[in-house]
C-alpha positions as CSV (number, residue, x, y, z in Angstrom):
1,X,0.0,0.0,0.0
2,X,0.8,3.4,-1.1
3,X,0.3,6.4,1.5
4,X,0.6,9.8,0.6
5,X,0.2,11.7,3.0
6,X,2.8,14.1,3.0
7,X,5.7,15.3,0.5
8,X,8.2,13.2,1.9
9,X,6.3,9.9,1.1
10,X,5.8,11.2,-2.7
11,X,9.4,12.4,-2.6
12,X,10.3,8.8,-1.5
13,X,8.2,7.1,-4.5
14,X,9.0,9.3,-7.0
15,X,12.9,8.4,-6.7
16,X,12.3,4.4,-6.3
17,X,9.8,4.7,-9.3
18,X,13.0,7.1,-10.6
19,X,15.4,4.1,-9.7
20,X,13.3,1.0,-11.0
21,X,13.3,3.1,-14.6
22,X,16.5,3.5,-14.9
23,X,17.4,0.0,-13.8
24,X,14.9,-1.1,-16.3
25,X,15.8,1.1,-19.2
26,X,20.1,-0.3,-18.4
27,X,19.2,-3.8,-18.6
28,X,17.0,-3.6,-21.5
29,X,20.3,-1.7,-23.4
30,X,22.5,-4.0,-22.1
31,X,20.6,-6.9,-23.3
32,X,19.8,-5.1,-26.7
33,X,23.8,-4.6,-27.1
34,X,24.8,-7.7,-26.4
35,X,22.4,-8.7,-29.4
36,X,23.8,-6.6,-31.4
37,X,27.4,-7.1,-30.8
38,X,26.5,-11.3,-31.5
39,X,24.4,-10.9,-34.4
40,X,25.1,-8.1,-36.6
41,X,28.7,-7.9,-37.9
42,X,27.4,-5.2,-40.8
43,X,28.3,-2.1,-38.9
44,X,25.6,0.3,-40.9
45,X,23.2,-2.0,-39.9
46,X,24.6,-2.2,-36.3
47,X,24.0,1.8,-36.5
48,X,20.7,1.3,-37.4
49,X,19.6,-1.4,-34.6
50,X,21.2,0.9,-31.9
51,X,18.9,3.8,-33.0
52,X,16.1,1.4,-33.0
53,X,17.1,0.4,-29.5
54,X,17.4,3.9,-28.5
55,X,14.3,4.4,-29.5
56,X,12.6,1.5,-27.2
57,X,14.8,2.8,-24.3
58,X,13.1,6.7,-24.9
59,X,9.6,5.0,-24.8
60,X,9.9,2.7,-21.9
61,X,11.2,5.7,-20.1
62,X,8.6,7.9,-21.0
63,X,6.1,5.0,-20.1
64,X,7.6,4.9,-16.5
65,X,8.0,8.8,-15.8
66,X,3.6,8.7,-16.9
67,X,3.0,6.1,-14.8
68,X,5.0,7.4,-11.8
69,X,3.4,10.4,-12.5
70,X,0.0,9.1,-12.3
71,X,1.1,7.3,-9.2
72,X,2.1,10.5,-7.0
């Protein structure tokens, strides 16, 4: 459960929903690279699936910031 009662509790979910993102949004790039780096040894195309993957990265961190911000 959730209280929020004063600024210090939405203070102190705000940065652990802050936190969780960013974990989130390193593994998923660190995943994604690896992929890369195994897969792809055509290094336009390697360009190409980073900005793809940068991409993802901006959405699921946008998706997180909403939902933290809907939260508090």
């Amino acid at each position: 459960m959730v209280t929020r009662d004063n600024d210090k509790g939405k203070s102190t979910l705000f940065v652990a929903q802050r936190q969780s993102e960013r974990l989130l949004e390193r593994h998923w790039l660190k995943n994604a690279q690896l992929g890369i780096d195994s897969s792809l040894s055509d290094k336009r195309m390697a360009a190409i699936k980073r900005e793809e993957i940068s991409d993802k990265a901006r959405d699921i961190g946008a998706r997180l910031r909403q939902r933290a911000a809907n939260i508090v």
